[in-house]
C-alpha positions as CSV (number, residue, x, y, z in Angstrom):
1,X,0.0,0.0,0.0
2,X,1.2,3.3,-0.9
3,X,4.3,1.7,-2.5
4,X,5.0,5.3,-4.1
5,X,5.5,6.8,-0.6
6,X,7.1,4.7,1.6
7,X,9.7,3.5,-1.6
8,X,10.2,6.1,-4.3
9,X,8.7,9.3,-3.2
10,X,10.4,9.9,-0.2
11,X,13.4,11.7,1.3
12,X,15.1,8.9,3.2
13,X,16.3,11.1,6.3
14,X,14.9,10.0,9.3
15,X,13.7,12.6,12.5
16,X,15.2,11.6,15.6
17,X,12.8,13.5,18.0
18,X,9.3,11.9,18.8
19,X,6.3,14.0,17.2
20,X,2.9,14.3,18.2
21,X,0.7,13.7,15.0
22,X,-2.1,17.0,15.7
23,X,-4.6,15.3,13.4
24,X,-8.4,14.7,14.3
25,X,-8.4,11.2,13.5
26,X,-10.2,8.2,15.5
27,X,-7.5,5.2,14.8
28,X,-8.8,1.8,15.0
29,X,-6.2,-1.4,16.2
30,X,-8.4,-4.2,15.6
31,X,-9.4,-6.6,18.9
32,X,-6.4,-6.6,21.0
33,X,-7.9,-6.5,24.7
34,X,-10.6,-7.7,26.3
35,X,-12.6,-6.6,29.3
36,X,-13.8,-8.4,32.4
37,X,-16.6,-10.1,30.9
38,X,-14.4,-11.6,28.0
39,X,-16.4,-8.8,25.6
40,X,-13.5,-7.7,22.8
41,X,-14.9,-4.4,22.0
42,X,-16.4,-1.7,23.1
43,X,-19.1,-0.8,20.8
44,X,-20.3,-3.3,17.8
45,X,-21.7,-0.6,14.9
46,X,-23.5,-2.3,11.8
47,X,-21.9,-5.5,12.8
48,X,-18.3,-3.4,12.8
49,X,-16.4,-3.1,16.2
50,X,-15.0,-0.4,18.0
51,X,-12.2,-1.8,19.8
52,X,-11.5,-1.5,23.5
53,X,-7.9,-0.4,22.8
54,X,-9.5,2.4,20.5
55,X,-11.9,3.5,23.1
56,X,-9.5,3.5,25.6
57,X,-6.7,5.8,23.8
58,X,-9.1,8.6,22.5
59,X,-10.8,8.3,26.5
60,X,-7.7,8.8,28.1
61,X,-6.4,11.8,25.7
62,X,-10.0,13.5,26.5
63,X,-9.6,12.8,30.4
64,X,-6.2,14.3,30.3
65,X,-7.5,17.3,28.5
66,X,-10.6,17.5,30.6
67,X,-8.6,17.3,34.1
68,X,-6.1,20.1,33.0
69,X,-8.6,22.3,32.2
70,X,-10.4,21.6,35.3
71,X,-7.2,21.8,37.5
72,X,-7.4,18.0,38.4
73,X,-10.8,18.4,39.7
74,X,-12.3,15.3,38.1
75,X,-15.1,13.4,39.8
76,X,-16.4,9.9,38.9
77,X,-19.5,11.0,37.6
78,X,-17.8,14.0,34.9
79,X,-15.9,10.8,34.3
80,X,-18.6,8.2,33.1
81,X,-20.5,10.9,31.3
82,X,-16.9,11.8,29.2
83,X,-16.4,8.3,28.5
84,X,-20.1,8.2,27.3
85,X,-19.7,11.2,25.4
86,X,-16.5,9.7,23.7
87,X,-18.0,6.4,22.7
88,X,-20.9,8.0,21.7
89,X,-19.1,10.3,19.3
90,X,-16.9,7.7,18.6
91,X,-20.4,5.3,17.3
92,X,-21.3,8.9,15.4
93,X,-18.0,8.7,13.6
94,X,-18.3,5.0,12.5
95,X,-21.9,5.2,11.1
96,X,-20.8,8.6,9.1
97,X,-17.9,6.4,7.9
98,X,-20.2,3.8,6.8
99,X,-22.7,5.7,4.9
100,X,-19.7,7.5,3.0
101,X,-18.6,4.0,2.0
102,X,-22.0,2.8,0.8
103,X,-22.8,5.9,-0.8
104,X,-19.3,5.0,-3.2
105,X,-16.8,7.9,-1.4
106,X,-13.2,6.4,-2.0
107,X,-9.7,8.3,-1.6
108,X,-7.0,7.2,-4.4
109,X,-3.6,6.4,-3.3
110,X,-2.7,9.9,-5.0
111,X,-5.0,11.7,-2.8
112,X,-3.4,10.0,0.2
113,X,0.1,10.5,-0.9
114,X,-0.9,14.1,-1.4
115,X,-2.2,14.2,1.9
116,X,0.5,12.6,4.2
117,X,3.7,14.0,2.1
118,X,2.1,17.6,4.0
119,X,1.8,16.9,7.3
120,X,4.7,18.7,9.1
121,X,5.2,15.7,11.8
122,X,6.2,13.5,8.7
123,X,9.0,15.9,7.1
124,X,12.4,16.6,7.7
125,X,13.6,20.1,6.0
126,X,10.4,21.2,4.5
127,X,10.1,17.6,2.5
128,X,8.3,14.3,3.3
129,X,11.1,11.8,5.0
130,X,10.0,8.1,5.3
131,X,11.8,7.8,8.3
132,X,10.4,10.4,9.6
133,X,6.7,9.1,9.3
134,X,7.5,5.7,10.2
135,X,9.1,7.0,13.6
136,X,6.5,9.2,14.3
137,X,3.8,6.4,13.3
138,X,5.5,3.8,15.9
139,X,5.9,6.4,18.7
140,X,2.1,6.3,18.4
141,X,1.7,2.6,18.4
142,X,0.8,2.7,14.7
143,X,2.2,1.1,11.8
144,X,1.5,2.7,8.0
145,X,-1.2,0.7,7.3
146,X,-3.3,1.2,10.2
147,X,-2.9,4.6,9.9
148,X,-3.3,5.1,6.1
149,X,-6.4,3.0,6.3
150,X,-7.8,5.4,8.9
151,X,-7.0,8.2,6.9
152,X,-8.4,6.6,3.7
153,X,-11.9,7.1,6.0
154,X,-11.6,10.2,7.7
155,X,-10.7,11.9,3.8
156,X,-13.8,9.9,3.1
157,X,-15.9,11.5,5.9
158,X,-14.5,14.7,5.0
159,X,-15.8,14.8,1.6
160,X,-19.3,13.4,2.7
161,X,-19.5,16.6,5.1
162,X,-17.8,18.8,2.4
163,X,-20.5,17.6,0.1
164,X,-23.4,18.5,2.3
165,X,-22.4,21.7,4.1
166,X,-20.9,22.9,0.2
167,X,-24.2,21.6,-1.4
168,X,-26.8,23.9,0.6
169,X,-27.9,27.2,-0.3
170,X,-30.8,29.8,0.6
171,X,-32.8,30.4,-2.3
172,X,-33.1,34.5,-3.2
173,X,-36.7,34.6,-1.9
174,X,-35.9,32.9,1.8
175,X,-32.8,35.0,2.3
176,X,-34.9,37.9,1.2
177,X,-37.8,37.4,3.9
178,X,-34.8,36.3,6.6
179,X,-33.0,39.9,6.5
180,X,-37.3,41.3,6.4
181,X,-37.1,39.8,10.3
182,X,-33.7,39.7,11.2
183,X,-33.4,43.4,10.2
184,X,-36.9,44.4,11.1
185,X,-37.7,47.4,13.1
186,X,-40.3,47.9,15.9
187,X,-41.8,51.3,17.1
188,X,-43.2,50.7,20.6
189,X,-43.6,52.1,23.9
190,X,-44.1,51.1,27.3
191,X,-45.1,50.8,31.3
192,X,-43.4,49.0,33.8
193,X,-44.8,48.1,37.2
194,X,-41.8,47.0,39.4
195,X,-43.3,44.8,42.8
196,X,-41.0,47.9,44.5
197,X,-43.5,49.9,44.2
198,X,-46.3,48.4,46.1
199,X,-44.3,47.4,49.6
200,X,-45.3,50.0,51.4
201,X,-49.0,49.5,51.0
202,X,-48.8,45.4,52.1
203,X,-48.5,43.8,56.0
204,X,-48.0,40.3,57.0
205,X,-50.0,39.0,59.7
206,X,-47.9,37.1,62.4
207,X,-50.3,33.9,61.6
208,X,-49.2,34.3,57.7
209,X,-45.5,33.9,58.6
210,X,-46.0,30.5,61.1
211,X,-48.3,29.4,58.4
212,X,-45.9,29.6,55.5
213,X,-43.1,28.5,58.3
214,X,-45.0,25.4,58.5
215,X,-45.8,24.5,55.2
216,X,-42.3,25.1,53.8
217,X,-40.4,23.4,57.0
218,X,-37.9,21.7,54.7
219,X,-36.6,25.0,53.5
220,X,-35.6,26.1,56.8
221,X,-33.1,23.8,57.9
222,X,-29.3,23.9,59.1
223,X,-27.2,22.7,56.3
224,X,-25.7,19.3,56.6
225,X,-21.8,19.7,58.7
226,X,-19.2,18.1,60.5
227,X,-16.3,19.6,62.6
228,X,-13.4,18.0,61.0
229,X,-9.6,17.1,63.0
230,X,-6.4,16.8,60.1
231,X,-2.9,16.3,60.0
232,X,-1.3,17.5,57.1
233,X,2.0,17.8,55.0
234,X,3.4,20.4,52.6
235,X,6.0,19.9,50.4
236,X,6.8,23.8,50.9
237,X,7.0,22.8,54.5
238,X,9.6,20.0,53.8
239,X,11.5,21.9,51.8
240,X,12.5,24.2,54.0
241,X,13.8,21.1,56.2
242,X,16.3,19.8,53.3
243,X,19.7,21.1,53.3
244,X,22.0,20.7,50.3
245,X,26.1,21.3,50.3
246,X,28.1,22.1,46.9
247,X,29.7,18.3,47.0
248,X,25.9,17.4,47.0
249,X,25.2,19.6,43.9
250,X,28.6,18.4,41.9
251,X,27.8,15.1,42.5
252,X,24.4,15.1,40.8
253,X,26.2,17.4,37.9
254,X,28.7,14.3,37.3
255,X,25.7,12.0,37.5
256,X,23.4,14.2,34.9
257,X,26.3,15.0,32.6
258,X,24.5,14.2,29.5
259,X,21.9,16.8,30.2
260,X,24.7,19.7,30.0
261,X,26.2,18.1,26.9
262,X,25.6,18.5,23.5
263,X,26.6,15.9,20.7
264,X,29.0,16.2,18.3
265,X,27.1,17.6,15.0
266,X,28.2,16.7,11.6
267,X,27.3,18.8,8.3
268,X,27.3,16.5,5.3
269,X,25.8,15.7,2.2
270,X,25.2,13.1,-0.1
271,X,24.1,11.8,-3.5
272,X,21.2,9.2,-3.3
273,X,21.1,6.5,-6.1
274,X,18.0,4.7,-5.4
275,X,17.2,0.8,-5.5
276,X,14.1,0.0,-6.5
277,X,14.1,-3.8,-6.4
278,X,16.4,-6.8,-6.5
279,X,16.6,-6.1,-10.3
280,X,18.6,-3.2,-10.6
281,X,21.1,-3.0,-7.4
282,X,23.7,-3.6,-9.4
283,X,22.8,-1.2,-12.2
284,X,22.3,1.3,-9.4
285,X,25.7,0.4,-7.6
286,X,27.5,0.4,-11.0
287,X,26.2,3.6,-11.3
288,X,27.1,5.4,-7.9
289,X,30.8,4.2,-8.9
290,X,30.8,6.2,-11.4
291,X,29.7,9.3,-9.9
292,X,32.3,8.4,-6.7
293,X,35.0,8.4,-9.7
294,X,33.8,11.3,-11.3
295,X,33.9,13.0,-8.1
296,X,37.6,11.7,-7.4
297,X,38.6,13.2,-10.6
298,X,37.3,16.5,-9.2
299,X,33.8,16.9,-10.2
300,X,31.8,19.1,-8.4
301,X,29.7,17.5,-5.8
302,X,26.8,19.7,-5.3
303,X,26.1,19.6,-9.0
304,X,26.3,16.2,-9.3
305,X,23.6,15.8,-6.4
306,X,21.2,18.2,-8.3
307,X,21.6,15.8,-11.9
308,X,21.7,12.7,-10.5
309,X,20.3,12.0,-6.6
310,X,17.2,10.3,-6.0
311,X,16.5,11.9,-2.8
312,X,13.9,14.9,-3.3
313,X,14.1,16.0,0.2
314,X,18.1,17.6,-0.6
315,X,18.9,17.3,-4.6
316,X,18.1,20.4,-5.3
317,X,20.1,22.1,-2.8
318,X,23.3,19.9,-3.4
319,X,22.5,17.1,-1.3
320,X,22.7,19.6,1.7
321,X,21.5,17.3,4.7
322,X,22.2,20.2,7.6
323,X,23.6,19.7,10.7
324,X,22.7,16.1,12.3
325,X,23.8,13.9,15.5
326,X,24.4,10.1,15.9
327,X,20.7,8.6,15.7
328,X,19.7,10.8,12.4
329,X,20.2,8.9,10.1
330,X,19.7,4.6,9.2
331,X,22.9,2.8,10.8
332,X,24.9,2.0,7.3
333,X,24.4,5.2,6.3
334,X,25.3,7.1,10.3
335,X,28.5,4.6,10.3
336,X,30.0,5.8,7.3
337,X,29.6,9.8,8.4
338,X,31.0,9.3,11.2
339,X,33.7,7.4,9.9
340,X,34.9,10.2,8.1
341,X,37.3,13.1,8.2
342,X,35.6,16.7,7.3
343,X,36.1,17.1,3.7
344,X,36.2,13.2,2.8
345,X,33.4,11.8,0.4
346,X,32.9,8.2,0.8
347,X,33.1,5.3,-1.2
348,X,29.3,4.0,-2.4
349,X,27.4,3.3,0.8
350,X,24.6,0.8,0.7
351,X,21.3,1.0,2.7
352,X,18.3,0.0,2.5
353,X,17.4,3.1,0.0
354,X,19.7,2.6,-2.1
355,X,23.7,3.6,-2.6
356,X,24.7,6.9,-1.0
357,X,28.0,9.0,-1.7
358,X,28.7,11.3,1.9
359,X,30.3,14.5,2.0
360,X,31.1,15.6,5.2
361,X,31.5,19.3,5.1
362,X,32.4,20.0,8.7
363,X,32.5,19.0,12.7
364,X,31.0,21.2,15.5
365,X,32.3,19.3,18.3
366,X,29.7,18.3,21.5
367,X,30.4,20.7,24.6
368,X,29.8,20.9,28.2
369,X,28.3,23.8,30.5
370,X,30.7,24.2,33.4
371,X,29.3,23.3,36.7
372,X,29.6,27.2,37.9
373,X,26.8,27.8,34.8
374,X,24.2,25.5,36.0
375,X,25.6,25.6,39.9
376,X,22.4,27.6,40.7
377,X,19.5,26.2,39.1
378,X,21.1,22.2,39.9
379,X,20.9,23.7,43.6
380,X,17.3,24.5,43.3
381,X,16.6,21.1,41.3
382,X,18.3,19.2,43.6
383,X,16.6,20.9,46.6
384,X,13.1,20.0,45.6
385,X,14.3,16.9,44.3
386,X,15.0,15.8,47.8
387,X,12.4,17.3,49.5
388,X,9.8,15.3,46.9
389,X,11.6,12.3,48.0
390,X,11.3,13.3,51.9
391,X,7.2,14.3,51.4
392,X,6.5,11.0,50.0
393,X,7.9,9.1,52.3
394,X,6.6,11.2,55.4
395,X,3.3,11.0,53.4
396,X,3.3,6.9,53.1
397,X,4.4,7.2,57.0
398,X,1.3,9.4,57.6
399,X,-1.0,7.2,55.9
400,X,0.4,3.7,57.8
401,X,0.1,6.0,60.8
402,X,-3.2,6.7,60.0
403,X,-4.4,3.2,59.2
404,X,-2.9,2.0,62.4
405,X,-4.7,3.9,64.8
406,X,-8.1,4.4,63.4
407,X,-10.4,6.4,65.4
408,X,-7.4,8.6,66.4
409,X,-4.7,11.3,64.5
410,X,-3.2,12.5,67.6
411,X,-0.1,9.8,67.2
412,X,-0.3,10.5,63.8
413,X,0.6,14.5,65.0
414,X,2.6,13.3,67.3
415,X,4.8,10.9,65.4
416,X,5.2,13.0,62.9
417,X,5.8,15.7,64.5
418,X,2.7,17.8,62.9
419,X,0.1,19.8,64.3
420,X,-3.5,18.6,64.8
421,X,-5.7,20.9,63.1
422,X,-9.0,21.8,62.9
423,X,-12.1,22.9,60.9
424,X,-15.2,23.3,62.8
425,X,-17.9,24.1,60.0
426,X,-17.2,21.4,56.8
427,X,-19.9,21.1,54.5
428,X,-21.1,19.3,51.6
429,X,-19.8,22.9,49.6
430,X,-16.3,22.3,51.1
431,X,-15.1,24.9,53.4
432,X,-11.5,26.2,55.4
433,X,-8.1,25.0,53.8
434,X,-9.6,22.8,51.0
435,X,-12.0,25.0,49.4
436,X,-14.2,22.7,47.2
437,X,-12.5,19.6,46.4
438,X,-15.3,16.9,45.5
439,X,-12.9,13.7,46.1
440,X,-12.3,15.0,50.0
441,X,-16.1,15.7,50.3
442,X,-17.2,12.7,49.0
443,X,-14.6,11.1,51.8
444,X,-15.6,13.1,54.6
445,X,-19.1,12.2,54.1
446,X,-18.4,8.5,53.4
447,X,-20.2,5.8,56.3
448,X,-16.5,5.0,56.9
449,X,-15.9,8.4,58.4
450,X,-19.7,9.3,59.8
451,X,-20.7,6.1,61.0
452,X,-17.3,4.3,62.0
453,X,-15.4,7.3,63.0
454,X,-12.2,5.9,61.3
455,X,-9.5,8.0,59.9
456,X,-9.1,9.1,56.2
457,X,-6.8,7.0,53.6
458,X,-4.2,9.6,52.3
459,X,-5.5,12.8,50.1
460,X,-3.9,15.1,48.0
461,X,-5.6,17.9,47.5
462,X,-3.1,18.9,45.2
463,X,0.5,17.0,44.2
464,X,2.4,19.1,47.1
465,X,-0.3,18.5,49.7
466,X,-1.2,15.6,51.5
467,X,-3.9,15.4,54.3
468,X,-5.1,12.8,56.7
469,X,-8.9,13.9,58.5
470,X,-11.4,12.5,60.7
471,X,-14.8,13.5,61.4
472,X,-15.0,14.7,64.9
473,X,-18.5,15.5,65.2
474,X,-21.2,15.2,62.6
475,X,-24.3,17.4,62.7
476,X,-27.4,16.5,60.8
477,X,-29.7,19.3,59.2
478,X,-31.8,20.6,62.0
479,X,-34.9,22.8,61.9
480,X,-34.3,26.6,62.4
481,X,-36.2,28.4,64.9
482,X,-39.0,30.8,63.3
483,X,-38.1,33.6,65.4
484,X,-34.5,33.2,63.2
485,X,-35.8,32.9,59.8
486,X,-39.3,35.2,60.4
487,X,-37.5,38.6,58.7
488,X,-36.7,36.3,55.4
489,X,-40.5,34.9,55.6
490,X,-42.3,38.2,56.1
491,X,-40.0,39.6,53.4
492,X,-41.0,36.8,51.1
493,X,-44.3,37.3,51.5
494,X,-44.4,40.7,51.5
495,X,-42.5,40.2,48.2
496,X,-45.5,37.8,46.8
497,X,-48.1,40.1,48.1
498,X,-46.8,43.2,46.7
499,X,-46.0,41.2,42.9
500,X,-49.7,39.7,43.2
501,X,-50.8,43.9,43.5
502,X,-49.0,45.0,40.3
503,X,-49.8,42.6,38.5
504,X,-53.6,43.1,39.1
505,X,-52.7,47.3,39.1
506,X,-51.3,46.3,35.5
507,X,-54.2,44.4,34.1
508,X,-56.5,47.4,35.3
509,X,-53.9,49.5,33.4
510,X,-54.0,47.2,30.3
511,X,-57.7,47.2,30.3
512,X,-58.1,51.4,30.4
513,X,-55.2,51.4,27.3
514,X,-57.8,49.1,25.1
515,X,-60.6,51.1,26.0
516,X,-59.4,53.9,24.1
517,X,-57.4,55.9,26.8
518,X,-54.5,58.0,26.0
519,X,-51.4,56.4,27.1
520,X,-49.8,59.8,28.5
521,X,-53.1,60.3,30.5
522,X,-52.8,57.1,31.8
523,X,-48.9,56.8,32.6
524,X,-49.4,60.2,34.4
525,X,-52.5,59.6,36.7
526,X,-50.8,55.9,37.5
527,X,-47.3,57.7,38.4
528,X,-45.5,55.9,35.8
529,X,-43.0,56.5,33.5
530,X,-44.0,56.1,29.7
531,X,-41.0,54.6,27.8
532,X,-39.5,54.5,24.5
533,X,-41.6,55.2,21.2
534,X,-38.7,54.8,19.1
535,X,-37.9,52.4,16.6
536,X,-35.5,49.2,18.4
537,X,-34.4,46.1,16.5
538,X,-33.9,42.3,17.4
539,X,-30.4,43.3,19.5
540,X,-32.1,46.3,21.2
541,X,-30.7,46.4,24.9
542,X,-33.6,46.5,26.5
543,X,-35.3,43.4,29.2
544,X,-35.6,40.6,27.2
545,X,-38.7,39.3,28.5
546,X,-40.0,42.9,26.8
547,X,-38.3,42.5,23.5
548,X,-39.7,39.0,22.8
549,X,-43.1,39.7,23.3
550,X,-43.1,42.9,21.5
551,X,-41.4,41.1,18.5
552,X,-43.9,38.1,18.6
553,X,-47.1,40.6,18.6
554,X,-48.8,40.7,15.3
555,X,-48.1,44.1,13.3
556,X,-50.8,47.0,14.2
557,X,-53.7,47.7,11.8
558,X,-52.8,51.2,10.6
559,X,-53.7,54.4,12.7
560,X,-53.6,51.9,15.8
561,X,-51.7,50.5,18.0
562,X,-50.8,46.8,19.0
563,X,-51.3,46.8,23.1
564,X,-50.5,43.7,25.5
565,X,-49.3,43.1,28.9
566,X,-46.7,40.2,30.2
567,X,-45.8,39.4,33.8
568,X,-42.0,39.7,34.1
569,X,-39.8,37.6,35.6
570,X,-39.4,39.7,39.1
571,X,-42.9,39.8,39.4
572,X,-44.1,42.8,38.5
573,X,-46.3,43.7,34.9
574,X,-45.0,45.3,31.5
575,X,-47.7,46.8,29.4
576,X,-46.4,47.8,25.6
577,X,-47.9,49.3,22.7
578,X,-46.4,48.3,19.8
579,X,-47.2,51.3,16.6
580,X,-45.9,50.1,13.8
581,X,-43.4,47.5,12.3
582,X,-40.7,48.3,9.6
583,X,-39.2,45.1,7.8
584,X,-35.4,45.0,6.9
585,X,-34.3,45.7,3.4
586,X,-32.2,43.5,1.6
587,X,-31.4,46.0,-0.6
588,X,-30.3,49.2,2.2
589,X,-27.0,46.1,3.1
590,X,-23.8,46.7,0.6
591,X,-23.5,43.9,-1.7
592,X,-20.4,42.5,-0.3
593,X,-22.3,41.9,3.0
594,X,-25.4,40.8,1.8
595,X,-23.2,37.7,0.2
596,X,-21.2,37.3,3.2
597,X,-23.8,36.6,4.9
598,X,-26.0,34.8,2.6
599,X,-22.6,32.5,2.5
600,X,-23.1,32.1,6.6
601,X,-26.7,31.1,6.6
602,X,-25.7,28.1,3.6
603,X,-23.3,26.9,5.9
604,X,-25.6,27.1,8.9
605,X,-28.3,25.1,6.9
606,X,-25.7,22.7,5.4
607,X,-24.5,22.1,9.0
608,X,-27.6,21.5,10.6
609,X,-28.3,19.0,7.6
610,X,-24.9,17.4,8.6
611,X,-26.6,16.9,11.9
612,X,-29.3,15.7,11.0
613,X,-28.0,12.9,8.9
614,X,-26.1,11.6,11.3
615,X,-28.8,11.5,13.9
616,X,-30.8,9.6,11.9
617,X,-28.1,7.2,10.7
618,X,-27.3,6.5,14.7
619,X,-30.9,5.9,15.3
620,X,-31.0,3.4,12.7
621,X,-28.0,1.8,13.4
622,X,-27.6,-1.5,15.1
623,X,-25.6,-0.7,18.0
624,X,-24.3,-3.0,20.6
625,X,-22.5,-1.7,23.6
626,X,-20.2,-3.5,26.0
627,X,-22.0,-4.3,29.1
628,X,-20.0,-2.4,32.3
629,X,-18.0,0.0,29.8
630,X,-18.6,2.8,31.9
631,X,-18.1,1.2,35.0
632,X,-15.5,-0.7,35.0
633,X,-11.8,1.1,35.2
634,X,-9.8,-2.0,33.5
635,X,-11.5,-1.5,30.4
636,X,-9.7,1.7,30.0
């Protein structure tokens, strides 16, 4: 497969650093695990498996995402509903694939050559190596085929969507009558009645407020709460306990030496003369002879390179291969550079791309920082290299410490050498030192700790923290006394009593407006202010509750107005009057716009038919999913 990349059309250098492919591609390995049950996939699509091993790798790069974004803070329930999401998009993806398939979507080996001989991870000096993809491939687990094949359907996918979302288009009429209502214009005006207003003029009676106190006893309890006793450990703390001395320091210099060293770098460059089979390896060493001669007899060797090497990636610029270390380049090839004096070209060089002539142009010799350079920051390093040692083994000591004395921490503290601390107030919202931190709540609140009174296993709220706890006293939601909650219940119903008043002041309002009186007259004798009576559109900044009525309201006959009430969402009344309605016109956008955004709306359409499609094609599909898959951790 793709015999024209990995064999002829490829530089032959290959990249010694490990790349991250950045390509939004599901990659599938086949049936290679199995979970608890003995089930070897983790969704069956169509009769076509997603494997286990598939599921688990695109999981665990979404968790890893997910939890640095979230700081760590990860619980098990965001955790099963990512790993559904995953699968679920990952079922999505298959029947999409499918569908291209049936529907006759195929990439050609040209296409996919095209395609992988530009992805930056696979090329070495701005051209495609071979090396270079298979090394990068294999640092991902794959292997050329697998991921040409994925490729192959994802390209495919690619053109199904492109087809769709390129396909739709608004016809001149709808895009006409959208800019009519996205554009429109709406001349209204109007009354607000704000619950504010009527306080003064409602009481509570005593009997109201122990009714209501009764009626609603769940909402006035004491939240949930224990008092909590901790020992914990800092890694700041432990620092500052670690001392370091200069023999220390030079020591781990001589022991990290390779980090302050560079390699010795070699410039050379070469002439390829590629074998293409078993056929013609001795046409193609017969004729790298004669080039090496040629070059004895003093040809030059950058313009033989240009006429006459095979490798794209450097024939046009001499052979040039840059600067490179030992582990560059294919061991036939690497052994006869550095088996060479600067200036020396070799003798014909066989590999397994054929028969190479090496220049090598010059040496920049490998060199050391001197301790004195990197004295400082080694210190430092060092320093919280032991004190990481020192907090995890004081940690493990905490938690054995722990374990053996349940129902206690004072010999934890005491062992230790730590103080016993406290937190008097911890609820279900966190509270104190550990802010919200759903792991230690969940723990606190656990019937090992409430109901046992044992100590906490070992918890890092973060990686330089670690905490022991017990509950020391746990306190169960407890009815409030009325006399401490009556102010919030008279206000509450002084609240509903004075939003119940304008809402009826606003329907006696409403009513006088559609009898005919002026709505001046009527703002002034009710004390209110009469707003707007200009013209606002869609994205007007004005109570939203308002603007979607008004904009829902049938137009007004002409010489009238349109007049309605709403109850808004503080309790109180709006009354509007809507006077008349001006639709957009296309024609009043510039030209360049109006297609612009035409263009937008197409795509919207062609997306939401994108979605669509793939809806229905997962509720038709046959889908089988593991049993446990969400549940159980050794399946990921």
């Amino acid at each position: 497969m793709l015999q024209t990349i990995r064999e002829r059309l490829t530089g032959w250098v290959a990249a010694a650093v490990i790349l991250v492919i950045g390509l939004a591609l599901v990659v599938s390995f086949g049936n290679m695990s199995t979970d608890a049950t003995g089930v070897n996939f983790a969704a069956r699509v169509n009769g076509e498996d997603i494997s286990l091993l598939e599921f688990r790798q695109v999981y665990q790069n979404q968790l890893q995402r997910q939890q640095e974004l979230l700081r760590g803070e990860f619980s098990p329930a965001l955790e099963r509903q990512l790993k559904q999401n995953v699968l679920e998009g990952m079922i999505q993806n298959r029947v999409l694939a499918q569908y291209a398939y049936e529907r006759g979507y195929r990439i050609s080996d040209q296409q996919l050559a095209q395609f992988i001989s530009t992805v930056p991870a696979f090329q070495v000096g701005g051209a495609f190596s071979r090396e270079s993809y298979i090394a990068t491939l294999a640092s991902q687990g794959l292997t050329p085929e697998v991921f040409e094949a994925e490729q192959r359907r994802q390209m495919a996918i690619a053109q199904l969507q492109n087809g769709i979302v390129g396909s739709a288009f608004y016809t001149p009429t709808e895009y006409r009558r959208f800019i009519q209502l996205e554009q429109e214009q709406r001349q209204f005006s109007w009354l607000q009645l704000e619950p504010a207003r009527f306080l003064d003029s409602v009481t509570v009676a005593d009997d109201e407020i122990k009714a209501f106190y009764e009626q609603n006893a769940d909402r006035f309890l004491t939240e949930e709460s224990v008092a909590l006793e901790y020992v914990e450990l800092r890694l700041d703390d432990v620092a500052g306990e670690v001392s370091v001395d200069d023999a220390m320091v030079r020591d781990y210099y001589e022991a990290n030496a390779e980090r302050f060293s560079t390699e010795e770098q070699r410039h050379a460059r070469h002439i390829l003369i590629a074998v293409d089979d078993a056929d013609n390896d001795a046409e193609a060493a017969a004729r790298a002879q004669e080039l090496y001669e040629q070059l004895q007899a003093g040809a030059d060797f950058a313009e033989l390179a240009k006429a006459n090497s095979d490798d794209p990636g450097s024939a046009e610029s001499g052979g040039d291969l840059g600067w490179a270390g030992k582990g560059t380049f294919v061991k036939a090839f690497e052994d006869a550079l550095f088996a060479l004096k600067e200036g020396e070209i070799s003798k014909p060089v066989r590999s397994e791309f054929g028969y190479h002539i090496i220049q090598l142009l010059e040496i920049k010799p490998g060199e050391r920082q001197p301790f004195d350079v990197v004295r400082d920051s080694l210190t430092a390093e060092l320093r919280r290299q032991l004190a990481e040692d020192r907090f995890y083994e004081l940690a493990e000591r905490m938690d054995d410490l722990a374990l053996e004395n349940p129902g206690s921490l004072a010999p934890v503290a005491e062992q230790l050498g730590l103080e016993l601390k406290t937190v008097e107030n911890f609820t279900r919202a966190g509270a104190g030192p550990f802010g919200y931190d759903q792991t230690l709540i969940d723990t606190v609140f656990s019937p090992a700790l409430l109901e046992d009174g044992e100590n906490s296993p070992l918890l890092q709220p973060d990686k330089d923290h670690a905490v022991v706890l017990r509950v020391a006293e746990h306190r169960l939601p407890q009815a409030r006394p009325l006399d401490e909650v009556r102010g919030e219940i008279e206000q509450e119903l002084r609240l509903t009593k004075a939003a119940k008043l304008a809402q009826e002041r606003g329907q006696q309002i409403l009513g006088r407006l559609r009898s005919g009186e002026a709505a001046a007259d009527v703002a002034a004798a009710s004390g209110l202010e009469l707003k707007g009576g200009e013209f606002y559109g869609r994205d007007a900044q004005l109570p939203p509750e308002l603007l979607g009525a008004v904009f829902r309201a049938p137009a007004p006959a002409e010489g009238a107005a349109y007049i309605d009430g709403l109850p808004t969402s503080d309790g109180g009344f709006a009354i509007f009057l809507l006077s008349a309605v001006q639709p957009g016109r296309p024609e009043a956008l510039p030209r360049a716009q109006r297609d612009q955004r035409k263009a937008q709306l197409a795509q919207q359409m062609g997306n939401a038919s994108l979605v669509a499609l793939v809806q229905d094609l997962r509720r038709a599909a046959e889908v089988v999913i593991s049993p446990n898959i969400f549940e159980d951790s050794d399946s990921l």
